[in-house]
KOLMAR-934149 format. One record per residue (C-alpha): x, y, z; residue number from 1. Coordinates in Angstrom, 2 decimals, always signed. Example, Ala and Ser with C-alpha at 12.3 -4.5 7.8 and 13.67 -1.06 7.14 Angstrom:
! residues 2
xx yy zz kevex
+12.30 -4.50 +7.80 1
+13.67 -1.06 +7.14 2
! end
This chain:
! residues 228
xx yy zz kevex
+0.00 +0.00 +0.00 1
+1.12 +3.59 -1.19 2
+0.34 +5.59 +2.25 3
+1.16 +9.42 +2.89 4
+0.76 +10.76 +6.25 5
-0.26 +14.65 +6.37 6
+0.03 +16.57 +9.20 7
-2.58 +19.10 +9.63 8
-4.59 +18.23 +6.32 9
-8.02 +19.83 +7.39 10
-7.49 +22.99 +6.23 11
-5.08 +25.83 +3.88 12
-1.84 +24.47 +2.25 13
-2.33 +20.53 +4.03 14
-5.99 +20.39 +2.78 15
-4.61 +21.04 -0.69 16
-1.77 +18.94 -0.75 17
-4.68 +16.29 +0.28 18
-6.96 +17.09 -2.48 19
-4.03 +17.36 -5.03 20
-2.71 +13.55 -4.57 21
-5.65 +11.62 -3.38 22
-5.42 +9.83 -6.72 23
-1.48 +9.23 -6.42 24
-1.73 +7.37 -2.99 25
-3.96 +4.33 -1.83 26
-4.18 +5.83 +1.48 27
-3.58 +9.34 +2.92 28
-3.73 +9.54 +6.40 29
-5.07 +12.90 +7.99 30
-3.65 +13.86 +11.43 31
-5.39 +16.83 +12.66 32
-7.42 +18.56 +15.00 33
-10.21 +18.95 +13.12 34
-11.36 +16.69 +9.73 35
-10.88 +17.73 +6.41 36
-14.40 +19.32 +5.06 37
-13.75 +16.35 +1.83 38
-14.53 +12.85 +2.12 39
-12.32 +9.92 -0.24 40
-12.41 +6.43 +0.07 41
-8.54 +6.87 +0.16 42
-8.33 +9.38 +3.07 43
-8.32 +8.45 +6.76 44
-8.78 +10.40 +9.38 45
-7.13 +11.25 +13.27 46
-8.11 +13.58 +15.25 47
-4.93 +14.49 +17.19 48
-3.28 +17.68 +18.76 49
-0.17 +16.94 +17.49 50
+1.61 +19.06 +20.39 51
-0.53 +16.96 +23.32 52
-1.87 +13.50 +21.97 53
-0.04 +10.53 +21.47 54
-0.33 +10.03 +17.73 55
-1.58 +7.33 +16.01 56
+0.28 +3.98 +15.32 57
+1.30 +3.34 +11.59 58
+3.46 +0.94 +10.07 59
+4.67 +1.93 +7.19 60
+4.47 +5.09 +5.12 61
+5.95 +6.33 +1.97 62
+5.63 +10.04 +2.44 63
+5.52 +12.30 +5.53 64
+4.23 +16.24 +5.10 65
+4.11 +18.25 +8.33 66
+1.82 +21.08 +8.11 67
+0.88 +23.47 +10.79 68
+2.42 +26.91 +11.03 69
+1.91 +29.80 +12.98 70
+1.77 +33.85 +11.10 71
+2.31 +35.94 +14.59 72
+3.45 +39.22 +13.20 73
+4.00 +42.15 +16.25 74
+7.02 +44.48 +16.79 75
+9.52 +43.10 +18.98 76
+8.26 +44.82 +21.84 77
+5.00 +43.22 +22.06 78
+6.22 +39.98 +21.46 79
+6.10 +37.51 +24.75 80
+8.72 +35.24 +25.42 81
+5.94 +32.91 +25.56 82
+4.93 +33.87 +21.70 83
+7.99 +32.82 +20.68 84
+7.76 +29.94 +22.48 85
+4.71 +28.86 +21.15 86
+5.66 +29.46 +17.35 87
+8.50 +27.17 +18.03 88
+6.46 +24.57 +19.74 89
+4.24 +24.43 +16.77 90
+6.93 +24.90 +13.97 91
+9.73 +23.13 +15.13 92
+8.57 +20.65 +18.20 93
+5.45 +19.28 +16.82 94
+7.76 +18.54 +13.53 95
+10.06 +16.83 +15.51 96
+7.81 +14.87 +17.59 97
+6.25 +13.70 +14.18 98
+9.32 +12.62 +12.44 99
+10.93 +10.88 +15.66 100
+7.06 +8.79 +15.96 101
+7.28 +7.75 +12.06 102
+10.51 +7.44 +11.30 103
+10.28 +3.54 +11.51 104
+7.00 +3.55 +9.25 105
+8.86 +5.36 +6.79 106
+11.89 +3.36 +6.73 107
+9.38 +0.30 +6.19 108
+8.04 +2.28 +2.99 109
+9.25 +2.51 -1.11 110
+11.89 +5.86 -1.37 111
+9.96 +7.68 +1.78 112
+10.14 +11.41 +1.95 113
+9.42 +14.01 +4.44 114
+8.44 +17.48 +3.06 115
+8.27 +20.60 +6.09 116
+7.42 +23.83 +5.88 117
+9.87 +27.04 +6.14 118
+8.61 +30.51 +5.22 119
+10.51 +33.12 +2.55 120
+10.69 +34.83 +6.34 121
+13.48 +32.76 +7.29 122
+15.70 +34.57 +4.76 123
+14.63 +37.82 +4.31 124
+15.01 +41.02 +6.75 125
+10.79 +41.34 +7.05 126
+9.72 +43.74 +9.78 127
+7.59 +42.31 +12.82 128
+8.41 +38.72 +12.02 129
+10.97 +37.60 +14.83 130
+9.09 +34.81 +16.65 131
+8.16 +33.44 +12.45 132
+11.25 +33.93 +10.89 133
+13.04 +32.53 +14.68 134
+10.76 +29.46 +14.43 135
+11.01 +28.38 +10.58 136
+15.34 +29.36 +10.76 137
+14.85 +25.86 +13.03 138
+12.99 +24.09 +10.83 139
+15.29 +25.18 +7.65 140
+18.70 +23.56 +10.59 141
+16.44 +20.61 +10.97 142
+15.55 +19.90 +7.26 143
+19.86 +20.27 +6.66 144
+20.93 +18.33 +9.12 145
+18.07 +15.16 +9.22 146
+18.67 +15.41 +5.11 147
+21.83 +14.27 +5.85 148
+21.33 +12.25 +8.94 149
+18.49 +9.48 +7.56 150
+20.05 +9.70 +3.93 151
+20.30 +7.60 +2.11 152
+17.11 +5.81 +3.10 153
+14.66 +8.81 +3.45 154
+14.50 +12.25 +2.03 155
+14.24 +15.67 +4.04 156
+13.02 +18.54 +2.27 157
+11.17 +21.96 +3.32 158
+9.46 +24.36 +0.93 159
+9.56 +28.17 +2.12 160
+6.97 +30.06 +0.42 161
+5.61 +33.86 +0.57 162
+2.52 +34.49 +1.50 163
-0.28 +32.31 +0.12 164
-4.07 +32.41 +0.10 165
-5.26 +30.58 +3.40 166
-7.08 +31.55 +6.35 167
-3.54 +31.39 +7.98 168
-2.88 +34.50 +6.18 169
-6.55 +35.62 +6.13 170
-5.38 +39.12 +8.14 171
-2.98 +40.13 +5.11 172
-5.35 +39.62 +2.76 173
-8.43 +41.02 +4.32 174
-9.46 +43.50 +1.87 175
-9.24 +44.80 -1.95 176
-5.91 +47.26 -1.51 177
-4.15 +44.75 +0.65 178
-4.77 +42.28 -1.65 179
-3.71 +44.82 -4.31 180
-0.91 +46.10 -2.08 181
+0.62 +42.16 -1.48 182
+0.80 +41.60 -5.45 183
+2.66 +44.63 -6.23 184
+5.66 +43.94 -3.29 185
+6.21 +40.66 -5.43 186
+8.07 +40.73 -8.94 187
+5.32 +38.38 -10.22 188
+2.90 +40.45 -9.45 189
+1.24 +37.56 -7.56 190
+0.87 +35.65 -3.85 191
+0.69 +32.35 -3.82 192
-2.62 +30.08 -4.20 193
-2.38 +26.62 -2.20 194
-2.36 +24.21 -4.93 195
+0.43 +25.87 -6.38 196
+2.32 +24.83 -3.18 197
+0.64 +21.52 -2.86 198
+1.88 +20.81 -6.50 199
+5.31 +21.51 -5.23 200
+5.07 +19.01 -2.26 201
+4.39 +16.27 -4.46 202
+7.08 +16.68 -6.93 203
+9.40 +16.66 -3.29 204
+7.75 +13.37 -2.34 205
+7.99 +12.06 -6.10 206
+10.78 +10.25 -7.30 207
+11.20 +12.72 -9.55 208
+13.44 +14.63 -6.73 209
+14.99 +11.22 -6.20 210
+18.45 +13.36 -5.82 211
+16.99 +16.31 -3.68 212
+17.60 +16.19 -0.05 213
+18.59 +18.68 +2.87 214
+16.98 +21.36 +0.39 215
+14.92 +24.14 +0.91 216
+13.29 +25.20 -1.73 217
+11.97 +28.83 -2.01 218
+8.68 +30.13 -3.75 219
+8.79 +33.90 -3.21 220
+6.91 +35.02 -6.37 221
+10.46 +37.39 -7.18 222
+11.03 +38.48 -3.72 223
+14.44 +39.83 -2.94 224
+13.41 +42.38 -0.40 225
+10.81 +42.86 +1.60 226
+8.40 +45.71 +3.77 227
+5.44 +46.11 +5.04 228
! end
């Protein structure tokens, strides 16, 4: 059995990676807090809070996507040490505590992958994005250093994209000009929709990136600077 595990499918970027390659995988398994709104014969679901439930027992899995993220944007001044502990405990811990559960699964599966998430944040000076950009810099060490730690029997890659069209980012895109505003700080001329992203997660956890790992791979829509 093909089998992809999804962290936080039910909604935004997981829900589309879900919807994108329910046809390439005899089972998809949904960890989240809530259920995806879809229903497939091929998709399974847990409810689980990844940072506080034990998570379910698999044996074997060819793919691995973890999800949730966190968009906390103040100044420095208002941010708690607690915010930035929370981003990180979300970003970085609930990742961990993923890959450390199904590592075994995947190294029962056919050329397993794991695919994280990063943000363009992580490499750009953005204003008002500390505890983000703090967060996803771990997840971008992690991705490098498990890439090269579980080679050459699993691959660890992390896609960091710009701001894309989810509820997530629902409060930068809450109106006509900041829509309008958001397309114009990006050389494209665009933001990002979720299947575009979802489309790039499965080429990662294809064998057509057979010979990617330890990468992260950017899509910024042109950014090279960036202000709000």
């Amino acid at each position: 059995m093909k089998r992809l595990i999804v962290i936080g499918g039910s909604k935004g970027i997981g829900n589309a990676i879900i919807s994108s390659l329910l046809s390439s995988y005899d089972e998809i398994v949904n960890i989240s807090r809530t259920a995806p709104e879809e229903s497939h014969p091929n998709l399974k679901h847990y409810s689980c809070d990844i940072l506080n439930d034990e998570l379910p027992e698999l044996d074997e899995a060819d793919g691995l996507v973890y999800c949730p993220g966190s968009i906390n944007l103040k100044p420095i001044n208002r941010l708690s040490v607690d915010d930035f502990k929370n981003d990180f405990d979300i970003n970085v811990i609930g990742a961990v505590k993923a890959i450390q559960k199904y590592i075994p699964a995947l190294k029962n599966g056919n050329k397993p992958s794991i695919v994280l998430f990063s943000t363009v944040a992580a490499k750009l000076g953005m204003p008002f994005h500390a505890s983000v950009a703090a967060s996803k810099s771990a997840v971008e060490g992690l991705t490098k250093s498990l890439g090269a730690e579980l080679a050459p029997g699993i691959r660890v890659n992390a896609i960091a994209p710009t701001v894309t069209d989810t509820e997530l980012a629902s409060k930068l895109l809450r109106n006509e000009r900041m829509i309008e505003n958001m397309n114009e700080r990006h050389p494209l001329k665009k933001f990002l929709q979720p299947k575009e992203v979802a489309d790039m997660a499965g080429f990662l956890l294809s064998e057509k990136a057979a010979s990617m790992s330890g990468q992260i791979f950017e899509m910024d829509c042109g950014i090279v600077s960036f202000k709000l």
